[in-house]
C-alpha positions in Angstrom: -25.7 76.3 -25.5 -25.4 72.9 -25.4 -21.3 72.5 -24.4 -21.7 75.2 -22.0 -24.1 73.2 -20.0 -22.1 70.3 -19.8 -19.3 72.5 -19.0 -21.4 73.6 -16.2 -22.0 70.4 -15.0 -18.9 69.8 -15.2 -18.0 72.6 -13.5 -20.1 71.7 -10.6 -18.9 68.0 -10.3 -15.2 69.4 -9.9 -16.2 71.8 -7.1 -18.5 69.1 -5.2 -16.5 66.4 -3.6 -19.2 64.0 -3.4 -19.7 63.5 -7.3 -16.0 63.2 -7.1 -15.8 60.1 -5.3 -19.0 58.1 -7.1 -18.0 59.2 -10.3 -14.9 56.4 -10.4 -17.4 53.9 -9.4 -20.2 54.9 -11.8 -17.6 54.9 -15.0 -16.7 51.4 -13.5 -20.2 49.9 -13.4 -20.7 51.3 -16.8 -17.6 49.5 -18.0 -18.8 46.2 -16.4 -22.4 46.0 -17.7 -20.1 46.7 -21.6 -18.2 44.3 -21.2 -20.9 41.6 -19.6 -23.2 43.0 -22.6 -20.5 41.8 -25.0 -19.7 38.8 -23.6 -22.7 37.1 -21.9 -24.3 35.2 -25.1 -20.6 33.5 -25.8 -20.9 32.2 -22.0 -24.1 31.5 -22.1 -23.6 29.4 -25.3 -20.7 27.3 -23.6 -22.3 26.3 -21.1 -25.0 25.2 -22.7 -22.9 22.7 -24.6 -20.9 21.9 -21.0 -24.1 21.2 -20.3 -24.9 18.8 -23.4 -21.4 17.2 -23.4 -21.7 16.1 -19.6 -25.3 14.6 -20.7 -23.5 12.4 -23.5 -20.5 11.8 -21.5 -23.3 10.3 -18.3 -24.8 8.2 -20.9 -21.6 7.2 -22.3 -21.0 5.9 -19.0 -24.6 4.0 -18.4 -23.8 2.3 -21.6 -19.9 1.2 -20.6 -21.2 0.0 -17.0 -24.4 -2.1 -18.9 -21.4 -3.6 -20.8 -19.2 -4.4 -17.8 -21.8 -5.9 -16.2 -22.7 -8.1 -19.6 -18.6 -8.7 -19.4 -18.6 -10.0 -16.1 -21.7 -11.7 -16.4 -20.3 -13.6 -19.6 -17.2 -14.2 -17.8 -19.1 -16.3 -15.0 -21.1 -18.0 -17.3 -17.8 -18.7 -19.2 -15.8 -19.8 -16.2 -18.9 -21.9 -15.4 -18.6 -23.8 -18.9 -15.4 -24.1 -18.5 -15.6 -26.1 -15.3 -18.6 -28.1 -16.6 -16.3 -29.4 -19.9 -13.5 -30.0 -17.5 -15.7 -32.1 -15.6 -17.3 -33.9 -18.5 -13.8 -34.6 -20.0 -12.9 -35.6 -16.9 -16.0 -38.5 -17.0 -14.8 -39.8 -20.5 -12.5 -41.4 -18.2 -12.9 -41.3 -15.1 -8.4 -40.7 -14.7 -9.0 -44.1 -15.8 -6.8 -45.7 -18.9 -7.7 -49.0 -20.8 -5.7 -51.0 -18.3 -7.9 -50.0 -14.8 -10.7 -50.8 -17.3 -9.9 -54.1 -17.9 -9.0 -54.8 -14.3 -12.2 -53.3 -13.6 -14.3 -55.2 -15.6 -12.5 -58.9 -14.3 -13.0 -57.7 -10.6 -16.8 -56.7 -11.3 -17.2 -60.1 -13.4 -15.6 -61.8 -10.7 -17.7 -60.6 -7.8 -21.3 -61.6 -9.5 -19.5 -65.2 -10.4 -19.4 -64.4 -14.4 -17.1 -65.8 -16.7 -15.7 -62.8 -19.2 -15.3 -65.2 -22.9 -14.3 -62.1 -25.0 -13.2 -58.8 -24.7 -12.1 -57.1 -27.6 -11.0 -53.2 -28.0 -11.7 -52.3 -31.5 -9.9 -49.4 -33.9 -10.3 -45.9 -31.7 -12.5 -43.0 -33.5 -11.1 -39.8 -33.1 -13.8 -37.2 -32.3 -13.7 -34.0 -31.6 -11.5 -33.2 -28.2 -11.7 -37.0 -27.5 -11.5 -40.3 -28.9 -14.1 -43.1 -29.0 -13.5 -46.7 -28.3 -15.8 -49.2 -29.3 -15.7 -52.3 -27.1 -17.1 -56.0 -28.0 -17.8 -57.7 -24.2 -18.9 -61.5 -23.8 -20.0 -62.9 -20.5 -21.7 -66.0 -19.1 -23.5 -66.4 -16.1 -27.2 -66.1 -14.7 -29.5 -63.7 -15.3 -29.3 -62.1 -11.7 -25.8 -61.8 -11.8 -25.8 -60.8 -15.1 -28.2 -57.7 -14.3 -26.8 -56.6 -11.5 -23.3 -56.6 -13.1 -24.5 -54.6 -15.8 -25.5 -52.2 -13.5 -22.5 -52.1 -11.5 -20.1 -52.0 -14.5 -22.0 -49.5 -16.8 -22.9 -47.1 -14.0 -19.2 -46.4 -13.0 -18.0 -42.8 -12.8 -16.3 -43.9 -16.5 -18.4 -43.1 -19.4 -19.4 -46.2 -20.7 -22.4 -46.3 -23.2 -24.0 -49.4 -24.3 -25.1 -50.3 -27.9 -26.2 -53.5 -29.4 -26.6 -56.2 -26.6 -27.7 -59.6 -27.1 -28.7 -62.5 -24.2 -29.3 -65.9 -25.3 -29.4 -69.4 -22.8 -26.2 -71.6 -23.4 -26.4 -74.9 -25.1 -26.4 -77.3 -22.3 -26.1 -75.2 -19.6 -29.7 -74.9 -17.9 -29.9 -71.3 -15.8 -26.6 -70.2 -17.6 -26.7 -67.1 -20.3 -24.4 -65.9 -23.0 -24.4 -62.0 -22.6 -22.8 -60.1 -26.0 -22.6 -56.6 -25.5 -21.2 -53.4 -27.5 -19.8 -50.7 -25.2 -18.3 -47.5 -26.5 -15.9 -46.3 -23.7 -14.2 -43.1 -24.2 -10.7 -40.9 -23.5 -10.4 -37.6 -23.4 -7.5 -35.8 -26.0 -5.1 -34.9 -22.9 -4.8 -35.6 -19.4 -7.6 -33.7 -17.5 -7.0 -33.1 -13.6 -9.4 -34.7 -10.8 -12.8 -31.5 -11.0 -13.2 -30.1 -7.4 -16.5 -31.5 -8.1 -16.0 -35.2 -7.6 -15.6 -34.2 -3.5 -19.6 -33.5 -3.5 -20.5 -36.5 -5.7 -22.7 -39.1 -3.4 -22.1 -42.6 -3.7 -23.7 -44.8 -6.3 -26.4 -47.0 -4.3 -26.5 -51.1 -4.8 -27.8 -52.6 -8.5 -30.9 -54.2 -6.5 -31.5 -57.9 -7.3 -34.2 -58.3 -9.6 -37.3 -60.0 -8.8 -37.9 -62.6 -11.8 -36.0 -64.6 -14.0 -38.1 -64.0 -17.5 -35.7 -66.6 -18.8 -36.7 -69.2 -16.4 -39.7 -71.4 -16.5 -43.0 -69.7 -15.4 -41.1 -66.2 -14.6 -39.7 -68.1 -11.1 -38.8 -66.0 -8.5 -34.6 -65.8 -8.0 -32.6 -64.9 -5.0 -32.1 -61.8 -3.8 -35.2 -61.6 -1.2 -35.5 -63.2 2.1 -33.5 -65.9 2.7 -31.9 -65.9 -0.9 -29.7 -62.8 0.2 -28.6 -64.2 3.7 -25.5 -65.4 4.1 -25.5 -68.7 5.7 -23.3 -67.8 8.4 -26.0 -65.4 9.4 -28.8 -68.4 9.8 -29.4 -70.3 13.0 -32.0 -73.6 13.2 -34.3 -73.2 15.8 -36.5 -76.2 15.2 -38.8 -78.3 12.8 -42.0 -79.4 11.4 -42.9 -82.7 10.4 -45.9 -82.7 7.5 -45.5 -87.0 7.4 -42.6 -88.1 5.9 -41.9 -84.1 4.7 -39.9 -81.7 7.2 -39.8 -78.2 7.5 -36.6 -76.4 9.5 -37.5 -73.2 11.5 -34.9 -70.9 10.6 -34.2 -67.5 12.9 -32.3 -64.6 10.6 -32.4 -60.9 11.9 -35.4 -61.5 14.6 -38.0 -63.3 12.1 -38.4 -67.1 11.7 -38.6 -68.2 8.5 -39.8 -72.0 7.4 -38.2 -73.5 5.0 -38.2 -76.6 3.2 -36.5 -78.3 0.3 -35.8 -77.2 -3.2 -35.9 -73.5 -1.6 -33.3 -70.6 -2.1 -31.0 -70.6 0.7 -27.9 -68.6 1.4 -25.8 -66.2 -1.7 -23.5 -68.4 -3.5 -26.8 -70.0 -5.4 -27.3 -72.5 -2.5 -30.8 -75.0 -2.9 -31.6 -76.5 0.1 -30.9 -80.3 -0.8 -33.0 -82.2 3.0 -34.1 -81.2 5.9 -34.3 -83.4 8.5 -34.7 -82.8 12.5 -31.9 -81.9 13.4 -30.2 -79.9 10.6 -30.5 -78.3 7.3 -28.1 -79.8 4.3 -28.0 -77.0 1.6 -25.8 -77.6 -1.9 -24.3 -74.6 -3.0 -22.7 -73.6 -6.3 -19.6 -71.2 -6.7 -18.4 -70.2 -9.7 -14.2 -69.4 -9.5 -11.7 -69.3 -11.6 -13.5 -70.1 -15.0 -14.7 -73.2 -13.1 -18.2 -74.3 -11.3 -17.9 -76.0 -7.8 -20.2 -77.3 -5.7 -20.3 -77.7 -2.4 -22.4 -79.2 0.7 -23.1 -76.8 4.3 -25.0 -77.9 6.9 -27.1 -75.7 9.3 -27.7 -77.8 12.5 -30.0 -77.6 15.3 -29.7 -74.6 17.9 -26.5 -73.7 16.1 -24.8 -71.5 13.6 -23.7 -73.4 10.2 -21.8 -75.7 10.5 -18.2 -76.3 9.1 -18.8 -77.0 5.2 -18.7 -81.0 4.4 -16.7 -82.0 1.6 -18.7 -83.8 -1.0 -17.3 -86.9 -2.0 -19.4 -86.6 -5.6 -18.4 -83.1 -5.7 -18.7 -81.5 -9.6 -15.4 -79.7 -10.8 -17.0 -78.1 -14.1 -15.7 -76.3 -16.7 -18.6 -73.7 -18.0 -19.6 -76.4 -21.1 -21.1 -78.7 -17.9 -23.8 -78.9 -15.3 -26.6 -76.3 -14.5 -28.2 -75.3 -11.3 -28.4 -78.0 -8.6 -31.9 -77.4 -8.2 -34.6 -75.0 -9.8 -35.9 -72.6 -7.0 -39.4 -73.2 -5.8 -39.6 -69.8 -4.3 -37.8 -68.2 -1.1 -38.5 -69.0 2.8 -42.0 -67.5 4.1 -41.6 -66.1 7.4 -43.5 -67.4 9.8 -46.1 -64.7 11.5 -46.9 -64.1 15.2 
């Protein structure tokens, strides 16, 4: 009953044209939902691990770009160390060898009017990418020029750094000092080229005189403030006071008028101003050249500039074992208000 239906039906779908043409399509539809059937869960499982291997593979790649950017961070901070020990080696010396040091330290002792006794370079310590070089420095001179050459000579681009120091008056020599020092002066292990850095580097500013002497007798005031730091050549006499048989020379320097009267600080080179009269200033000044002290007389006359230096037929040729100061300093010109 059952097969001759279906060969009815079949019958019919062979005589109508209709069923004829969809049947094609219908077998395959049926075909394609099989084979999707059968294959959809395998799909839907690789993609779902497409899916989780393109989540590791973006972390994968946060994590490498957090460490390129560590990389190049500790590259910068590397370069920047880099450049900070080149310019620190560079310090040690300054391109500087033991020679320029020397030379150094005569023209620096030289300009404040010092006399260098000792210099001795002692056995070099090797450290670690440099080598130490301990120094033992003696120097005689004043206290002012002592303190500002300590400033000029330690604060150098070089690395020098001080140790033991020791300042003691000379036997004899009223005013003069011993100065012993230890230095420690440095080199680096090989030659370091110039840092790009030393272009933008300001210039060191003037050791600024000091005030007081502690050394000297009731903390006295030294040169290095008002007239005590004008050169003569810069003074002009403008007139005079008379206090009985005591005179006072009016003094013009930069637009002020300053009185001034003897036994005062006058001039650079240690000058004391020896009489005053009305008509011109004498001053005695004391240069020390050569190992040697000399003293010698200027005048600074009336309505002019200073006048020729005189030579001084009791003039003092002493070797640093004689003389002192020609005259302790009672203090520095006033200038004279309104």
């Amino acid at each position: 009953m059952k097969a001759a239906q279906v060969f009815a039906w079949w019958a019919v779908a062979e005589r109508s044209r209709s069923i004829r043409l969809i049947a094609p399509v219908l077998v395959a539809g049926m075909v394609f939902g099989l084979g999707c059937a059968l294959r959809l869960p395998a799909g839907l499982q690789q993609q779902a691990q497409e899916a989780a291997r393109q989540a590791t593979l973006n972390e994968q790649q946060a994590a490498s770009a957090a460490k390129l950017e560590e990389l190049q961070r500790l590259r910068a901070s590397l370069a920047f160390a880099e450049r900070r020990l080149l310019e620190a080696h560079w310090h040690l010396a300054a391109g500087e060898g033991m020679s320029e040091l020397v030379d150094r330290l005569a023209a620096s002792g030289h300009a404040h009017g010092l006399l260098v006794e000792r210099f001795d370079v002692q056995e070099v310590e090797q450290q670690a990418g440099y080598w130490k070089v301990p120094l033992q420095v003696q120097v005689v001179g004043r206290y002012m020029d002592l303190r500002q050459w300590l400033g000029d000579w330690l604060g150098q681009a070089r690395l020098l750094r001080s140790g033991d120091m020791k300042l003691a008056a000379v036997a004899g020599q009223p005013g003069l000092l011993r100065l012993q020092l230890q230095v420690d002066a440095f080199q680096a292990s090989a030659p370091v080229p110039t840092p790009e850095v030393l272009a933008l580097m300001p210039a060191k500013a003037a050791t600024p005189v000091p005030g007081v002497d502690p050394f000297a007798r009731g903390a006295i005031r030294v040169a290095g403030s008002g007239l005590g730091s004008v050169p003569l050549a810069q003074l002009e006499m403008v007139g005079s006071l008379s206090r009985g048989a005591a005179h006072e020379a009016l003094l013009m320097a930069a637009g002020r008028l300053y009185r001034v009267r003897a036994g005062e600080r006058l001039g650079r080179n240690h000058g004391v101003v020896a009489r005053v009269d009305q008509g011109q200033v004498e001053v005695r000044e004391r240069l020390f050249m050569a190992g040697v002290w000399h003293e010698r007389t200027a005048f600074i006359t009336l309505a002019k500039r200073p006048g020729k230096e005189a030579p001084n037929q009791n003039e003092e040729r002493d070797e640093m074992g004689v003389g002192g100061p020609a005259a302790d300093p009672a203090g520095v010109g006033d200038a004279v208000s309104g």
